[in-house]
C-alpha positions as CSV (number, residue, x, y, z in Angstrom):
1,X,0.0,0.0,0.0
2,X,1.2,3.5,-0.9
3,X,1.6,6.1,1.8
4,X,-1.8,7.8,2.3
5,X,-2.3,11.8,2.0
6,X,-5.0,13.6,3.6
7,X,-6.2,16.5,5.5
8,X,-6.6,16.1,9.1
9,X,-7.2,17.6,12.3
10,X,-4.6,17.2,14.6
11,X,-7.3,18.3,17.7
12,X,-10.7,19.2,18.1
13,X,-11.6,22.2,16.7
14,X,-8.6,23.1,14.8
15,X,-7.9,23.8,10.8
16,X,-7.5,20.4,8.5
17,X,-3.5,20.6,7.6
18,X,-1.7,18.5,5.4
19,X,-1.1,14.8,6.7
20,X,0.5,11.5,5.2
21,X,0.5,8.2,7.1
22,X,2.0,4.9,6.3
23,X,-1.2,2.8,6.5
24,X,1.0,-1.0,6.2
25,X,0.5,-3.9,4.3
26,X,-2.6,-4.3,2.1
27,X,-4.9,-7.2,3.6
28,X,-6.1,-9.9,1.8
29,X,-9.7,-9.1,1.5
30,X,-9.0,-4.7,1.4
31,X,-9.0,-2.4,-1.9
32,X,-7.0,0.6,-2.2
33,X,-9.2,3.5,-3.5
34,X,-7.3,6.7,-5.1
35,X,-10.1,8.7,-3.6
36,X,-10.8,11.5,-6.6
37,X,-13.8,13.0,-4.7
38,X,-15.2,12.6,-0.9
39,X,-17.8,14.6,1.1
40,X,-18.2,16.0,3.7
41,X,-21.8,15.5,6.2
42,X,-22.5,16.7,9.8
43,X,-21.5,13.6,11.2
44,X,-17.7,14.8,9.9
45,X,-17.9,17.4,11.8
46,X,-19.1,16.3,14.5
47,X,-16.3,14.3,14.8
48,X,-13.9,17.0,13.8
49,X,-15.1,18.7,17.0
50,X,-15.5,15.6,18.9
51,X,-18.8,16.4,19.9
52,X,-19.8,13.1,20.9
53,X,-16.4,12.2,22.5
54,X,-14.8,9.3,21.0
55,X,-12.8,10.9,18.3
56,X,-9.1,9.9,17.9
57,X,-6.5,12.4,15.9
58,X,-5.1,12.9,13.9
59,X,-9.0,12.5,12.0
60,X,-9.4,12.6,8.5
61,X,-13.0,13.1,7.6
62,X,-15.1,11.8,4.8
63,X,-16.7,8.9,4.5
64,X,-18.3,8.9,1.1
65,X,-15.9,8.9,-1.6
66,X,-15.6,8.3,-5.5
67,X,-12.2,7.0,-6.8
68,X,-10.1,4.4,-9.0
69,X,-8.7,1.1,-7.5
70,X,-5.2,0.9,-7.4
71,X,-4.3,-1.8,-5.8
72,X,-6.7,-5.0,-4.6
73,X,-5.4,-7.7,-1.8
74,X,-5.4,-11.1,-3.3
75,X,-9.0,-12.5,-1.9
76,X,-10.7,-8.8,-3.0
77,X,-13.6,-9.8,-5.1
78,X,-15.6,-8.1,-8.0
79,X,-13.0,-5.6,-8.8
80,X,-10.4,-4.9,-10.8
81,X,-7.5,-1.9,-11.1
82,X,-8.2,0.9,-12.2
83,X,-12.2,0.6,-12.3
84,X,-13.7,3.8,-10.8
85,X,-15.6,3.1,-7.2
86,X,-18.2,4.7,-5.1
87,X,-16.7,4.1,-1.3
88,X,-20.1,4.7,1.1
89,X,-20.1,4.7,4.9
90,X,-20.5,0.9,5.4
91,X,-17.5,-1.0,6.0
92,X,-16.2,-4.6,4.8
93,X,-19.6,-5.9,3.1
94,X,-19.3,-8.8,0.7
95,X,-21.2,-7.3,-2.1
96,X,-22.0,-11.2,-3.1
97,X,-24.7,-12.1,-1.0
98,X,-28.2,-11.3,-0.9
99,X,-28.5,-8.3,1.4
100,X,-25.3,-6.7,-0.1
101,X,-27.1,-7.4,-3.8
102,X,-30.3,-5.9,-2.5
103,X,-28.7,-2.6,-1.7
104,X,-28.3,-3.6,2.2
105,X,-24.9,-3.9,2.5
106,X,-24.9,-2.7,6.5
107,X,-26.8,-6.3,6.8
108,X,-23.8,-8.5,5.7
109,X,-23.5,-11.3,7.6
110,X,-20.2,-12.2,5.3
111,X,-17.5,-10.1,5.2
């Protein structure tokens, strides 16, 4: 995996600044995204500010991205380099069985 670039907040309630972190080894089953475009929502923020008091920092924020895959861990399914991605809030869904095909990836019982 390449070294990751980002803006971050280093502490709540302070400016995003340039960051870049070594994220390791790409797992079997994990995609690396060139993220093109991400968003921004309230929940961001909130944990920008740590409003609800569990955020950790340095915090990059965004959670909904669009991007290409650049590299793919050698059990990643579905996908192949350089295909352009939607990246949405859910985490580690299979996208092979039936809630993941029926849009209800947060149900996956198989990732």
């Amino acid at each position: 995996m390449t070294e990751i670039r980002a803006w971050a907040a280093q502490a709540p309630r302070t400016p995003l600044a340039p960051w870049s972190f070594d994220p390791g080894p790409l797992a079997p089953e994990d995609v690396e995204v060139a993220v093109e475009h991400c968003g921004i929502c309230h929940s961001d923020l909130s944990m920008l500010d740590n409003e609800w008091g569990i955020s950790r920092y340095p915090l990059v924020a965004g959670h909904e991205a669009i991007g290409r895959v650049v590299a793919l861990g050698e059990r990643a399914k579905g996908l192949k380099l350089g295909q352009r991605v939607g990246v949405g809030w859910t985490a580690e869904s299979c996208m092979h069985c039936r809630p993941c095909l029926s849009g209800d990836q947060h149900l996956c019982g198989g990732a």
